[in-house]
Structure formats: structure tokens, C-alpha cells
C-alpha positions in Angstrom: -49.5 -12.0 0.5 -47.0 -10.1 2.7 -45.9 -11.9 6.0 -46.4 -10.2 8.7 -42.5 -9.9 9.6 -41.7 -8.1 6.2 -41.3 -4.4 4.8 -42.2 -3.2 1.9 -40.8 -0.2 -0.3 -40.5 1.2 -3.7 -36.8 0.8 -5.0 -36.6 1.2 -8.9 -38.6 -1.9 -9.8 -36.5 -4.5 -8.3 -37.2 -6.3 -5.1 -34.7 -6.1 -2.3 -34.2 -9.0 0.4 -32.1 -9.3 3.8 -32.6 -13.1 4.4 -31.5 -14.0 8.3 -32.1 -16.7 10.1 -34.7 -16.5 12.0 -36.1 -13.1 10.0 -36.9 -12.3 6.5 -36.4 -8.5 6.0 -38.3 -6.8 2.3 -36.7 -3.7 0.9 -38.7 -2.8 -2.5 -41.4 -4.2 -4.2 -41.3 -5.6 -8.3 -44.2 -4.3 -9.8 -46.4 -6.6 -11.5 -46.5 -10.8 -11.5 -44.1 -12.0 -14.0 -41.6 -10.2 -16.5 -39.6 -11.3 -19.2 -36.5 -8.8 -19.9 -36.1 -7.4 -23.7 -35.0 -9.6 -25.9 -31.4 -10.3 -27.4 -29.4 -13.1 -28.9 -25.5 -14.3 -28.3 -25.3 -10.7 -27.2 -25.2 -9.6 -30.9 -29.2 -7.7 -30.6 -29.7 -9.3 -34.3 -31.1 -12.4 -35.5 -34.4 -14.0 -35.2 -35.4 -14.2 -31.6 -36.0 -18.2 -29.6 -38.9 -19.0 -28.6 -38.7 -18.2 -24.6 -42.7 -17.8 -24.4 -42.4 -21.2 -22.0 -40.1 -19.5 -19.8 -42.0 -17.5 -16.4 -39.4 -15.7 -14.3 -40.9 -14.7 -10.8 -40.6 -10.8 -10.3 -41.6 -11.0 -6.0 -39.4 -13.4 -5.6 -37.6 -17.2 -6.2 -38.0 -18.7 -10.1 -38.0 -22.8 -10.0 -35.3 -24.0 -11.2 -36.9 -25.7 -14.0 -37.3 -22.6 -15.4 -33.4 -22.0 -15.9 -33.2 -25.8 -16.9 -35.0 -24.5 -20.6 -31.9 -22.9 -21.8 -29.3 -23.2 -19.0 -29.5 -27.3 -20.0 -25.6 -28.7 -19.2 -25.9 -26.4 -16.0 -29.2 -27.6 -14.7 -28.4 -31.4 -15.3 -25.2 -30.5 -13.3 -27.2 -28.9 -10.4 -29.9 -31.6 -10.6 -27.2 -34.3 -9.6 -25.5 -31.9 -6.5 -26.0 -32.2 -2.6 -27.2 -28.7 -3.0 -30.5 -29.8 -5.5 -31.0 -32.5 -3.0 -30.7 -30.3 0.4 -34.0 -30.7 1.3 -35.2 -34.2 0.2 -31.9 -36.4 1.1 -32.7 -39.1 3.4 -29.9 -37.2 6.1 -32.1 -33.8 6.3 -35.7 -35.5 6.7 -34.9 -37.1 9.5 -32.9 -34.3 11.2 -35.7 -31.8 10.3 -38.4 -34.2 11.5 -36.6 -34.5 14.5 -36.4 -30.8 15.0 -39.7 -30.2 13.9 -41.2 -33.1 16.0 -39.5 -31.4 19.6 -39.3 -27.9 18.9 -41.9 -27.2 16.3 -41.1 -23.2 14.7 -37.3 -23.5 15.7 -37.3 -25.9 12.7 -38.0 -23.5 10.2 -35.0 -21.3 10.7 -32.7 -24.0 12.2 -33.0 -25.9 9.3 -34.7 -24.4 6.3 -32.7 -21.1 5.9 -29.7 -23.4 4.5 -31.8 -26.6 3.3 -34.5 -25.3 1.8 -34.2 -21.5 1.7 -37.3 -20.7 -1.1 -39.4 -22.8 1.4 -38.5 -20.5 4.2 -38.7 -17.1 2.2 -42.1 -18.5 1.2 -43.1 -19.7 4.9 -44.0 -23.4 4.0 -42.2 -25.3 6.1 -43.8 -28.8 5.7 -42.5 -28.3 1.8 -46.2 -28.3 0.1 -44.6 -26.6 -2.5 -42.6 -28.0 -5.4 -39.9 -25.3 -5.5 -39.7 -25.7 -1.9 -38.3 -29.1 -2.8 -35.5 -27.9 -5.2 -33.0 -27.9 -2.1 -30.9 -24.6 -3.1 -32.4 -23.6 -6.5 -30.3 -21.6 -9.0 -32.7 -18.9 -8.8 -31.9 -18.6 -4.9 -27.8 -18.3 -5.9 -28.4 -16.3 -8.6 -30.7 -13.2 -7.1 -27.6 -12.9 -4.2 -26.7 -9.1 -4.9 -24.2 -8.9 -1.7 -23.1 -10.8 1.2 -24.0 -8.8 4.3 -21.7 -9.1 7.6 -22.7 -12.5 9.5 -24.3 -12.3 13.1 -25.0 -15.0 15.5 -28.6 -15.5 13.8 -26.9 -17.2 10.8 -26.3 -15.7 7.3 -27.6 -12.5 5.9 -27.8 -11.4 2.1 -29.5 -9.0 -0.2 -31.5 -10.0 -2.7 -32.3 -8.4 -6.1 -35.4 -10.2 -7.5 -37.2 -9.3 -11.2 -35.7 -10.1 -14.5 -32.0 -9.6 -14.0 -29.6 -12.6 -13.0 -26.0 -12.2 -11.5 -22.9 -14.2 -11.6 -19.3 -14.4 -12.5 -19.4 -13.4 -16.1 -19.3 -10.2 -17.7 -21.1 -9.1 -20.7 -23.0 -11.9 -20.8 -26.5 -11.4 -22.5 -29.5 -13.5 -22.4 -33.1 -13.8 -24.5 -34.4 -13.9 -21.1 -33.5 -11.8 -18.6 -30.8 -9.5 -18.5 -27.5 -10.2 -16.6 -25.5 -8.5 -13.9 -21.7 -9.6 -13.1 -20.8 -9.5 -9.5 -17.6 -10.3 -8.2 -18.9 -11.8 -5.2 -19.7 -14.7 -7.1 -15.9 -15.4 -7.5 -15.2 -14.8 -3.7 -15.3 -17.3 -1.1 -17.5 -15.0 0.8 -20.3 -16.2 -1.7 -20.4 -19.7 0.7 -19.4 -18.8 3.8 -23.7 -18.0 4.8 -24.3 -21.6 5.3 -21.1 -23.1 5.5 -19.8 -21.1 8.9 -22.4 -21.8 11.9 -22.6 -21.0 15.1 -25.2 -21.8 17.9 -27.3 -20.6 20.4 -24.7 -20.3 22.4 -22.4 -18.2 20.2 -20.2 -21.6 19.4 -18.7 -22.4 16.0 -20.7 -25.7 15.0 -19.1 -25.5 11.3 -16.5 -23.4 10.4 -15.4 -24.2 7.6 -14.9 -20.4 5.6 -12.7 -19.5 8.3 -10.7 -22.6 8.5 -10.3 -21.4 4.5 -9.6 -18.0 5.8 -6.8 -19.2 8.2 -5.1 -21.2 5.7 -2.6 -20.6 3.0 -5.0 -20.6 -0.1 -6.5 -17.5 0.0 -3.1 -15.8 0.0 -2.8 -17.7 -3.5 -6.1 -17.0 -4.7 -8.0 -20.4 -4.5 -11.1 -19.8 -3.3 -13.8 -22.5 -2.7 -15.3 -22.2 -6.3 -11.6 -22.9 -7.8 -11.9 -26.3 -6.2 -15.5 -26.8 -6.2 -17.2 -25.6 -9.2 -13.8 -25.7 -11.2 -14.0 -24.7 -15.1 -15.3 -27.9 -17.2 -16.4 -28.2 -20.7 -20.1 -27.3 -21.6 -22.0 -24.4 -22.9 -24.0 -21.9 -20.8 -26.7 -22.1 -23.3 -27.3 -24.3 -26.9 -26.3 -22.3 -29.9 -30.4 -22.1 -30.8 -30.8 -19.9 -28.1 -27.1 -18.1 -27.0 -24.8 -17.9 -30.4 -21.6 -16.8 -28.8 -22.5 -19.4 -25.8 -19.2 -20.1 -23.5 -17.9 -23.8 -24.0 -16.5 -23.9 -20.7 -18.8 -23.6 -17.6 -18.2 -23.6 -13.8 -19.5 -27.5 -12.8 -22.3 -26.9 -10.9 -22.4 -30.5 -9.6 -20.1 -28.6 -6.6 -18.7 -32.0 -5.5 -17.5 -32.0 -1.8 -17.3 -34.4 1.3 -19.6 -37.3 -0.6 -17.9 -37.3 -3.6 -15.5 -40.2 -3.4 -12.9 -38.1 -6.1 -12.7 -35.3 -3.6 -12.3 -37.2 -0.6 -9.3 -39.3 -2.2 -8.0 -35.4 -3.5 -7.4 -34.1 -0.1 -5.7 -37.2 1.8 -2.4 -38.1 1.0 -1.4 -41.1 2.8 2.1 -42.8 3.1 4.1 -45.2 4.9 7.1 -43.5 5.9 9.1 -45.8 7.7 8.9 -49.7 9.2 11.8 -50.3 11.4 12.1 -53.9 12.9 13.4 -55.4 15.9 13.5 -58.9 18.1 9.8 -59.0 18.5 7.9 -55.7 17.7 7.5 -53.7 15.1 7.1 -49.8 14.4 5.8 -48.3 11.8 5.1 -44.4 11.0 2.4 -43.6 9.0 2.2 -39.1 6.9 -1.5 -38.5 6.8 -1.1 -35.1 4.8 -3.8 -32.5 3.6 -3.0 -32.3 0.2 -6.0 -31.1 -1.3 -8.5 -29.6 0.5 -8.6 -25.6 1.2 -10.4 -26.6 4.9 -9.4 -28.6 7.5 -10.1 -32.7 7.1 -13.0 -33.1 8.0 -14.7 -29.9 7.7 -18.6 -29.5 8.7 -20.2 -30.8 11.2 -18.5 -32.3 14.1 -19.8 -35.5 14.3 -17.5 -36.3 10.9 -14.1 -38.5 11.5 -11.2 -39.4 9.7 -10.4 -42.5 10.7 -6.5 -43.7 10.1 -6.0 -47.6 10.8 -2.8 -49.0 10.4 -2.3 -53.0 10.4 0.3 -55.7 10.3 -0.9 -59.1 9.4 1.2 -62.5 9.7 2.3 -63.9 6.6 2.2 -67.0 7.8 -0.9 -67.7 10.7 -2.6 -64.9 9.2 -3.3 -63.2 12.7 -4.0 -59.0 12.2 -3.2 -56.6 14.6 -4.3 -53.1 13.8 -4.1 -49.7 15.4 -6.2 -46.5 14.9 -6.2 -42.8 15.2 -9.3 -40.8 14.9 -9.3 -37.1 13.9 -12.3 -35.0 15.1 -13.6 -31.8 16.7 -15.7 -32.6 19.8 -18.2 -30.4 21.1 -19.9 -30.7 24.3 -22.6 -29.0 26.4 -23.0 -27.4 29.7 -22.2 -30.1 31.7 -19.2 -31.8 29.9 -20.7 -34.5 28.0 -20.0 -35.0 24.2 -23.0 -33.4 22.0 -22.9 -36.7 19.3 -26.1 -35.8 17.3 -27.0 -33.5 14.8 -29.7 -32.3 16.2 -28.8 -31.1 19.3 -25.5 -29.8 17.8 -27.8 -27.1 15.3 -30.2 -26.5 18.1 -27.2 -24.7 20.3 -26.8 -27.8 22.6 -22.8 -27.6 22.3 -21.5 -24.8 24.6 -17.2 -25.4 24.5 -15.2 -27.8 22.5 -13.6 -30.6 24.4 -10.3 -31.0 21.4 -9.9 -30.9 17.4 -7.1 -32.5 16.2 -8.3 -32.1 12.8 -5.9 -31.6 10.0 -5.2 -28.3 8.9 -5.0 -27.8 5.1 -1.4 -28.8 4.0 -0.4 -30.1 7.3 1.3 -33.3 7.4 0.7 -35.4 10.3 3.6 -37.9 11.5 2.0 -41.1 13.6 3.9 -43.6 14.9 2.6 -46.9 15.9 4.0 -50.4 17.5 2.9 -54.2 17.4 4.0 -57.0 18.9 5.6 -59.8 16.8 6.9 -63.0 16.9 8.2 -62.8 13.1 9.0 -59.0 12.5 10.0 -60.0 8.9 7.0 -62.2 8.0 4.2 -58.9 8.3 1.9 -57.0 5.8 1.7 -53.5 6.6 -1.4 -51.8 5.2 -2.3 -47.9 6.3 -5.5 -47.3 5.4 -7.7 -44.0 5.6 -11.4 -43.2 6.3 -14.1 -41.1 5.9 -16.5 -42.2 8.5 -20.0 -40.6 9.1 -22.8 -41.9 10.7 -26.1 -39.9 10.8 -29.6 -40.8 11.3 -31.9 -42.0 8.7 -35.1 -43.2 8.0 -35.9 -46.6 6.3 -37.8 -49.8 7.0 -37.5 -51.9 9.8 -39.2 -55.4 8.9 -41.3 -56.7 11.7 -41.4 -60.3 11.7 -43.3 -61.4 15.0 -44.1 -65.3 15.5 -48.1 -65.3 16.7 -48.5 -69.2 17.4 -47.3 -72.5 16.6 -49.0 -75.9 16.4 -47.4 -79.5 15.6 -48.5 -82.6 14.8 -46.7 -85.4 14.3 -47.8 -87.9 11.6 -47.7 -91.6 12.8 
């Protein structure tokens, strides 16, 4: 069934798809149901052929990811443990999008799904019936990108190819079950900047985190988000039964970011740079550098921190002191007051930003601080950086309500 919203051409067999926000646009139409592309194995075209006849690639449109998962194996089991598998079913989105969908009903579907869940909002089921509407961003989804068109206020705009021919980074790569394109866009940053640069209603820039990329010094030196996120491990694209000459080094598809606890230690570089002492106080300064990440710290949405504490404690009475600084972007609507939940911040609530005194990638930050001491000599200093994030979640809340009570004393 065609939705009501789409076009429909011939274009060469393939299928053609602007994906926007709020509108799904369909240049060319894939003849048939489901295609398998000629044969070939480990890009030699001799050999006996694997057995692919489990293997049902979708020619109108997104393939499950399970599909991929029967050959692609290492790749899949990566995916299957990333933030992007679990988009649309992580305890952080379902309550967002039930919030959404609760108050504004439609706006949900674009608001949300289009990064979340984008198979479920090409296929126009958003309460997720379906199990590929599940898969979060599938591989199929990545993999049918054929260019990256210019942004607009809506939110992010490509061109799909669908049918039996996959892109990526590689070149002359051949498969026993579709054939393969290579696209240098899948080596650009401009690959992730769709979802991961938003603005709302109001034209404001929510997350921004390819053009804080953009603005930095990495893409002068060629690090681009996939050198740092989906950097070169080993593996093999497919098991020698299927893929002889298979590669045995892969791009990780786990694309660890923000939650991975590796990462987040990567980018921070935190040192004690000087304690100077005198009759009863004492001062310490404190290099919170961004060593590692190509964005500034935190990236995303605004309602992140980076909390620095810095405490002295008494080596003697064991009385702490401590002292914080807390790096954020605030955003806040028409009449001045913070915007502090999701929500509202991807529904266009935010209109200006009140300050950012994020850091900048490879900045180095030089806080001082001061306690007061009666034994300058006799104190612990400890620095200590956080990562601190605090959305909304569903889970149970145990009601435990006393009805009655009776007593009787036993004589």
C-alpha cells in the first residue's frame, strides 16, 4: 500500500527515497516483492555457491536486520549490543515518546521516530506493531543511504536506493547476496550529522553536535566521527563458508559514545595542577581538558552535565569540604525560564540559549578553587569528574498502603 503522502515513479528498478521529518517523499518503484542479486563468492565468480535460500532482502523498502545477521555475523552481534539497535526500546525513549505521544498525539511520529525508529516511521506504524519497527536503526536503514541531502529546519533528509544492492565504505566488495555499491559518504561525517544536529520549532539548535565537529580542529586532520566511533577492529565481514576473501578487520559497529564508560574516560583529561598553601586556606587549580572527543563535552542534548567537584578532606577530624563546577548548555523558552526536560526541548519549547560553557574539543579549562583550613598541611585533595544525566524513565513504584490495624493484648 502507498501512503497517501508519497510519489511514485519508474527509475531503473531501484527505489528512490527522500526521508524528512515530518514527510516521506517516493522517487521510483522496485519491481516485484523480494530479489536476491546474482550469485558470486569471495568476489572470485567460482566455487560452489552457499546456501542463501533463508536470506529475503525487501525490494520496496527496509530488510530486518536479522536478515544481514545470516552472513554479516561479527557485525550484527556488534550492532545488536549498540544504543543505535536499542533506539527505540531503551527505557530513556519509551517514556519520552509516550510522553510525546500521550500530549501531542501525530507530532510523535516525526519528533521522535524519524531518528529512533526510522523503518517504523517509513512504514507508518507508530505504536511499533511491527518487529522491524523495533530494531532501533537497522543496518538495512544505514545501508540503503545513497546521499545525504542538504538539512532544513524539518530535520534530516536522504535518498534512498532500496532493491538488492547495499552501499558502504568498501570497494570491490562482492556478496552471494546482493550486490554492493561503495560510497564515500559512508566515510564522511556528513553520514551522522541527520540525527545528530537538531533544531526546533523554533529554528534553535537543540543538538549540534556535527557542527561542533565541524568547528573544531579534527576535520582539518581528517578524523571524522567514524575514525573515533566505529574505529577498525578485528573480525570478518562474512565466515569464509560464505565470503572467501572476507576482510579480517571491520569497522565496530557497537559505535560506542556518551554511555560507554571507555569513551567517556577517552575524552576527559583531568589534572591537579597546582595546590598552594597558606595560614588557613587553601587553593587549588584544577585542567579539565578535552582530550579525546571530536565534539564539545557534553555533546547532545542539553540537559547533559559535566560535573567537576574538587574536595579537600582533614587528615585528621576527617571534615570534607568540596567545591563544584558544572559545564552545560541551557536553553530556555519564550519567557526566560530554563526548558529542563526532554520533551519539551524536541517539541521546540526552547527559543534562545541562556549560556554554554561546554568544553570545546582540545580546550583545556584552568579552575581555581579555595577552602578554608585550619591545618593547610594535613588535607586530601581529590578532583573528581562527572558525567551526570538524569532523564525520565519508567519502572515500578511499590505501593505499600496500611488498610487497618487491630491489637490485643494477651493477659
Amino acid at each position: 500500500m502507498i501512503r497517501p503522502e508519497s510519489l511514485i515513479t519508474h527509475k531503473k528498478g531501484t527505489q528512490l527515497m527522500v526521508l524528512k521529518m515530518f514527510r516521506v517523499w517516493l522517487v521510483g518503484l522496485c519491481m516485484g516483492g523480494v530479489c536476491l542479486a546474482p550469485v558470486t563468492v569471495g568476489g572470485q565468480g567460482t566455487g560452489s555457491a552457499p546456501d542463501i535460500s533463508g536470506i529475503h532482502l525487501n525490494t520496496k523498502g527496509f530488510s530486518s536486520s536479522r536478515q544481514c545477521g545470516q552472513c554479516h555475523k561479527e557485525l550484527y552481534n556488534d550492532w545488536k549490543r549498540s544504543l543505535h539497535a536499542d533506539a527505540s526500546s531503551n527505557a530513556v525513549f519509551k517514556a519520552a515518546y509516550m510522553q510525546v505521544y500521550f500530549e501531542h498525539g501525530e507530532r510523535a511520529r516525526p519528533a521522535c521516530l524519524t531518528c529512533h525508529a526510522p523503518v517504523a516511521y517509513f512504514n507508518n506504524d507508530p505504536k511499533l506493531t511491527q518487529a522491524i519497527s523495533r530494531e532501533g536503526v537497522n543496518c538495512d536503514f544505514c545501508h540503503s543511504i545513497a546521499e545525504a541531502l542538504p538539512g532544513t529546519p524539518e530535520g534530516p533528509q536522504f535518498r534512498f536506493e532500496f532493491g538488492g544492492v547495499k552501499q558502504g565504505p568498501l570497494k570491490n566488495s562482492k556478496s552471494p547476496a546482493h550486490q554492493t555499491r561503495f560510497n564515500d559518504l559512508y566515510q564522511q561525517s556528513l553520514f551522522c550529522k541527520g540525527c545528530h544536529e537538531q533544531k526546533g520549532s523554533s529554528g534553535l539548535p537543540i543538538i549540534a553536535t556535527w557542527s561542533e565537529w565541524k568547528e573544531s580542529p579534527y576535520p582539518d586532520k581528517g578524523i571524522t566521527c567514524q575514525k573515533c566511533h566505529m574505529e577498525q577492529v578485528s573480525g570478518k565481514t562474512a565466515p569464509t563458508s560464505v565470503q572467501k576473501n572476507a576482510r579480517h578487520q571491520i569497522s565496530n559497529h557497537d559505535i560506542a559514545a556518551g554511555h560507554s564508560l571507555t569513551k567517556r574516560r577517552q575524552a576527559l583529561e583531568i589534572k591537579i595542577a597546582a595546590i598552594k598553601t597558606h595560614k588557613n586556606r587553601i587553593q587549588v587549580q584544577v585542567d579539565l581538558t578535552n582530550t579525546g572527543a571530536g565534539h564539545k563535552m557534553p555533546t547532545g542534548l542539553p540537559v547533559k552535565k559535566i560535573i567537576l567537584e574538587v574536595t579537600v578532606k582533614d587528615a585528621n577530624s576527617g571534615h570534607r569540604q568540596s567545591r563544584r563546577r558544572v559545564y552545560q548548555k541551557i536553553v530556555a523558552d519564550a519567557q526566560g525560564k530554563a526548558v529542563t526536560k526532554v520533551v519539551d526541548l524536541m517539541l521546540g519549547k526552547g527559543t534562545k540559549i541562556l549560556s554554554d560553557n561546554r568544553i570545546a574539543p582540545l580546550e583545556t579549562r584552568h579552575e581555581s578553587f579555595t577552602f578554608f583550613v585550619d591545618q593547610p598541611e594535613e588535607q586530601t585533595v581529590t578532583a573528581t569528574a562527572y558525567y551526570s544525566y538524569s532523564p525520565e524513565i519508567l519502572q515500578p513504584a511499590p505501593i505499600h498502603i496500611k488498610l487497618n490495624e487491630v491489637q490485643h493484648r494477651v493477659r
